[in-house]
N, C-alpha and C positions, 0 to 999 in steps of 0.2 A: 579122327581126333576126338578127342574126350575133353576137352575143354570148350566150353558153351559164354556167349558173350553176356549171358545172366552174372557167370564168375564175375565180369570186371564192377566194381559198382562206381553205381553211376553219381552215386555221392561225393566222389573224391576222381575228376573228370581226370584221365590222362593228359600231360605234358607234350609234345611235339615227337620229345626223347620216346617216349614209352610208345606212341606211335609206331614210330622208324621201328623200334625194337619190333615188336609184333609183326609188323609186315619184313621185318629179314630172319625173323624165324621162318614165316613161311615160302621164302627164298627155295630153300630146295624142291618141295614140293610143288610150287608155282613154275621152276626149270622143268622137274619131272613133265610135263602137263604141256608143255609148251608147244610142243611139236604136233601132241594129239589135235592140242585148241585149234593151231592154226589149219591142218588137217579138215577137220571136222566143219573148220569159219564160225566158230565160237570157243569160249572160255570152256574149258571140260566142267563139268558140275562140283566136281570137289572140287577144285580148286574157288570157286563159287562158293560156297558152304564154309570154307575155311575162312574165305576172308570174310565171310559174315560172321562166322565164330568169334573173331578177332573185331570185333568192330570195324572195319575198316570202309564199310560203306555206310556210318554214321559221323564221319567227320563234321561235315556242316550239316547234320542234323542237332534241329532246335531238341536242349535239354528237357523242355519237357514232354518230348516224346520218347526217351531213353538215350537222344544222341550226346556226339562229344560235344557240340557247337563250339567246334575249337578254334582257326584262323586259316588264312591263306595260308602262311609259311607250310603249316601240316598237311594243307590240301598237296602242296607243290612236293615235300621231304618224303612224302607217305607213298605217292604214286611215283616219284624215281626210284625209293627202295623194289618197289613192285619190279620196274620197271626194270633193275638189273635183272632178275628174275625172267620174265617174260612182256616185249612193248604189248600186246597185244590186249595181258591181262591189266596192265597198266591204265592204260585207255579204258578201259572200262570204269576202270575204280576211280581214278578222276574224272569221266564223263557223268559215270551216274551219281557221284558225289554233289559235283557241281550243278545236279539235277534238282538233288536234294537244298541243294542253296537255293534254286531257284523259285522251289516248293514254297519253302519257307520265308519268301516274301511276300506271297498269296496272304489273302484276309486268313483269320482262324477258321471260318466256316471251312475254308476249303482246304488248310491242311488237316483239319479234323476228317475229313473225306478220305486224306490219304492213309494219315498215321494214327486213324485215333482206334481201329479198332483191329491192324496191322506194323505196329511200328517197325516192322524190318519190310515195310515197302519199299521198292527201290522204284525211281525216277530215272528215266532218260531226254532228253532235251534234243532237238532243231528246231533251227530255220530253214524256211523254205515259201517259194513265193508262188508255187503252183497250188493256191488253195482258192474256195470259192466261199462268204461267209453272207447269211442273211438275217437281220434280226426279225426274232418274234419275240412272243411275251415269256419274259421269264431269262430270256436268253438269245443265244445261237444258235442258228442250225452252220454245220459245217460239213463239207466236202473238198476233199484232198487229200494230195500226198508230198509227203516229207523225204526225202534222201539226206544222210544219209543220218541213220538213226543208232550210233553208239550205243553196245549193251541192249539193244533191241529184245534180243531171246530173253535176256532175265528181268525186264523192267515190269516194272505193276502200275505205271502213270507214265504218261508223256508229259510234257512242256514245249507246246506246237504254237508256231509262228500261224497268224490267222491277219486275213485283212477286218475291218470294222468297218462295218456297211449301215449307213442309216434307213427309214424304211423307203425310201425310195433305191432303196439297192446302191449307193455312193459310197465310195471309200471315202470313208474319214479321218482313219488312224490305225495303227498297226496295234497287234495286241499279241498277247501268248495265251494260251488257254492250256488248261490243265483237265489232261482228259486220260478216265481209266483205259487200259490197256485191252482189256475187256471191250470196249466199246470200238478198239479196231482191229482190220486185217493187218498179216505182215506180207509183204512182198519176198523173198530170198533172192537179194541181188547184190550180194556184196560177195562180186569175183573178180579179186585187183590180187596185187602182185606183191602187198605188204601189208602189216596190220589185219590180216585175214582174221584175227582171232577176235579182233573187235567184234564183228557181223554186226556193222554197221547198213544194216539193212533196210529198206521205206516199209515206212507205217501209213496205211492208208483209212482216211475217214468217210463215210460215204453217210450224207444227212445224219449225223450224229449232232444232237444236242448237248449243247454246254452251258450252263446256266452262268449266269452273272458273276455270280462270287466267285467264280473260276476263270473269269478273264480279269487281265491284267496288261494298263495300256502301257506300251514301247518308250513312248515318248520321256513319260516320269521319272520312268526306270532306268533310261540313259542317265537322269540327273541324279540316282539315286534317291530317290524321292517311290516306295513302297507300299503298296495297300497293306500291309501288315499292323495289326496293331501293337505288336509288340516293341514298341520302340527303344525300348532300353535293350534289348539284346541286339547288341554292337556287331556282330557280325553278320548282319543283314545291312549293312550302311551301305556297301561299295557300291558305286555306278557300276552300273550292267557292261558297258563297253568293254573295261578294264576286266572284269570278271571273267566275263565270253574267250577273251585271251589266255591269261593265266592259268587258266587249268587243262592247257594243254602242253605247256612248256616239261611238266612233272617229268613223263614219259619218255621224254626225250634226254634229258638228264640222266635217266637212268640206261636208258641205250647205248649213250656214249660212256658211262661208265664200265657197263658189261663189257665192250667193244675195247679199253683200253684194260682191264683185268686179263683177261684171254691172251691179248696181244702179249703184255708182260709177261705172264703164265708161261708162254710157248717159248718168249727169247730166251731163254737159259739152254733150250733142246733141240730148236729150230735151228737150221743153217740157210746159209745165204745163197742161195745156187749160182753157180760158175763162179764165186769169189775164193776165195781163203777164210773165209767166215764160217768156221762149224758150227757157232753159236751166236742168233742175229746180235744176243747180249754183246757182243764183242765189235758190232760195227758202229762204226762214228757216225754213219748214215743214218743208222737204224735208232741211234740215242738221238740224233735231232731230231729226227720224226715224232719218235716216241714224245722229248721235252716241246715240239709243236703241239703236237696235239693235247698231249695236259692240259698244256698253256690256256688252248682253245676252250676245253672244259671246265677251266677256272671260271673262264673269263664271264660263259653261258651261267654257271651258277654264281655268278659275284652280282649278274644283272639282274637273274631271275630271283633272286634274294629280295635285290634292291625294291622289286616290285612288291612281292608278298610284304617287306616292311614297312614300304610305304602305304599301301591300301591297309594295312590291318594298324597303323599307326593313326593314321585319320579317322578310321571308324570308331575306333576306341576313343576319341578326342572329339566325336561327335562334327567332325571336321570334312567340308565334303573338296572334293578336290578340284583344283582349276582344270580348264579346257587342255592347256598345255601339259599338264603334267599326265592328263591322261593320254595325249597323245605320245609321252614322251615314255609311259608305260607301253603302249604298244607295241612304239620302236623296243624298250629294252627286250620284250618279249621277241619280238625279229631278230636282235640281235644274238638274244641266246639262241636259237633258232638254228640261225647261220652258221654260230660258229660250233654245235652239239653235230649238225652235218661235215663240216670240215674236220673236224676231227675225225673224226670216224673213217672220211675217204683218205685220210692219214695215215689211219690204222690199216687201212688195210693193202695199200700200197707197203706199209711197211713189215706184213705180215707175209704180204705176196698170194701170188695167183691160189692158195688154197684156201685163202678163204670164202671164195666160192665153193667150195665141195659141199654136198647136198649134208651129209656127215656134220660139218661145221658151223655152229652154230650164229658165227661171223655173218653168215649170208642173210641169214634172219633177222637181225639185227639190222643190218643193215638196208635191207628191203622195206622192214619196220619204218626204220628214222626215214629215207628216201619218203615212203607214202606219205606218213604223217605233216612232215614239215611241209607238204603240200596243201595244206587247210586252208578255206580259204579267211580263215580267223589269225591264222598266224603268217601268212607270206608274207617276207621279209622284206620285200620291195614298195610294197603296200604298206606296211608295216610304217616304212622311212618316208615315204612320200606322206602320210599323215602326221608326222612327227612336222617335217621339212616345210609345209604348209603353215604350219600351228608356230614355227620358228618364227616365218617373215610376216605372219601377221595375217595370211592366208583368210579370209571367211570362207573360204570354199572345204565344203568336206563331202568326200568320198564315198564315207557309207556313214552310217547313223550310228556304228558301235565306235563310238571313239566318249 
């Protein structure tokens, strides 16, 4: 490709619209590439390079490191265009995105660390509670490891979950530390049965130091409350909870979009075996299905909408949001969740037994959404039961990202 993300300038920031454009330009090439990625249990390199070319792992990058710092809605519209494309490359460019948000709540010392003398560094993020953390002067020593580490092979920074130990070695608070890529090992252990192209693989720390201006405590950041001092740039407001969610629903949107194009694609030429149907277009089974599952993926982006406009409404209004309403973001993200998986085992019941063929790109897809919607940031049960809590007035909560 001949076009360099110098071309786009950054005086005059992209729209949502121009976004999506860019990344369904690169639609064929991201399909090309798919099979290799997952193959391989990473993103192929060009396709890598391309979506750098394109900006598209500067979304929530702060503008004056060259990024768009544009909104939720673009994180979520940007990574489902991808996403009909390839889930695998998908997940990446909303994980490391969301990485890049996460950056960007750090003091200035420390994004000057990341971006100030590489702005197309890319950030990957986990949790994880197998870590060991001790303070000395200056900082942290840390050792651990993290699973599972989205975009691992292309990141230049993590954003690693650490316990806070006072000098008596006592957990006192959870924290994230922001530590070059550089300063760890990678493990290659990400051999599952969907989303392979993520290589979502463990980062391992062994007595690595991290100095101060690079942790950033848990607690705050639930309330959306930020050591950044940039307080006027509005897309750093959201609570952490609601955040950790939503940038995972993208991927899946775009899955179940692929999964219903295909489907339509083939009814016109497809027949219904043992029926009288030479053409599934022609079965009354086959158009309920078909109008269930739309339904279904209406339904996932009408909710997942609802989320991006609400957090990017509140940030912009300087407005932080109630305990309920994040729980009740949660739930919408389960519920898009649920219903991006239901449609899909729609589709493919209604496509029939070949969409398993190693050939059909159906099975991919579908392996994709199956792994993914397995997170344990978006299960849908989990999802409802912290909603269903937050309803009847519950104090009780489950995990701390709400």
């Amino acid at each position: 490709m001949t076009t360099s993300i110098e071309t786009h300038p950054l005086t005059a920031q992209p729209d949502v619209a121009e976004l999506v454009a860019r990344a369904t330009k690169l639609q064929p090439l991201l399909r090309k590439n798919s099979a290799q990625g997952e193959q391989d249990r990473r993103v192929v390199e060009e396709s890598i390079q391309a979506l750098q070319e394109e900006g598209l792992f500067k979304i929530l990058q702060p503008r004056r490191y060259g990024g768009h710092e544009a909104s939720m809605r673009a994180l979520v519209d940007v990574s489902a265009a991808v996403g009909e494309a390839d889930g695998g490359t998908a997940w990446v460019v909303s994980l490391l995105n969301s990485g890049a948000w996460l950056a960007s709540c750090f003091p200035k010392q420390a994004q000057d660390d990341v971006w100030g003398t590489n702005p197309r560094a890319l950030v990957s993020g986990v949790f994880s509670p197998r870590v060991e953390s001790r303070k000395v002067d200056g900082g942290y020593r840390v050792t651990g490891k993290w699973f599972y580490n989205s975009g691992s092979w292309h990141a230049d920074w993590a954003v690693l979950s650490i316990p806070v130990t006072d000098e008596a070695g006592e957990v006192v608070d959870m924290a994230m530390a922001l530590v070059p890529r550089t300063d760890l090992d990678l493990e290659d252990t990400w051999f599952v049965a969907g989303m392979r192209a993520s290589g979502s693989n463990c980062l391992i720390a062994t007595d690595v130091f991290v100095p101060e201006h690079r942790i950033m405590s848990v607690g705050p950041a639930i309330e959306g409350d930020f050591p950044t001092e940039f307080t006027d740039e509005l897309l750093y407001r959201s609570p952490l909870g609601p955040f950790f969610a939503v940038g995972m629903v993208g991927p899946q949107l775009g899955l179940g979009r692929a999964a219903l194009a295909i489907v339509k694609e083939k009814a016109a030429t497809k027949g219904v075996t043992n029926t009288v149907y030479t053409r599934q277009a022609d079965s009354v089974a086959f158009q309920i299905q078909l109008a269930q599952a739309t339904m279904h993926l209406d339904t996932a982006h009408f909710h997942a909408h609802r989320v991006t406009e609400d957090m990017d409404r509140a940030a912009a209004e300087g407005r932080k949001l109630e305990f309920q309403d994040r729980a009740r973001i949660r739930a919408d993200i389960g519920w898009a969740i649920e219903n991006v998986v239901k449609a899909i085992d729609i589709l493919l019941y209604a496509h029939g037994s070949g969409s398993f063929a190693e050939v059909n790109p159906l099975q991919r897809i579908w392996r994709d959404s199956e792994v993914a919607s397995r997170h344990a940031g978006i299960l849908p049960m989990v999802c409802y039961e912290i909603y269903g809590k937050a309803l009847v007035g519950s104090e009780e909560r489950i995990t701390p990202m709400i």
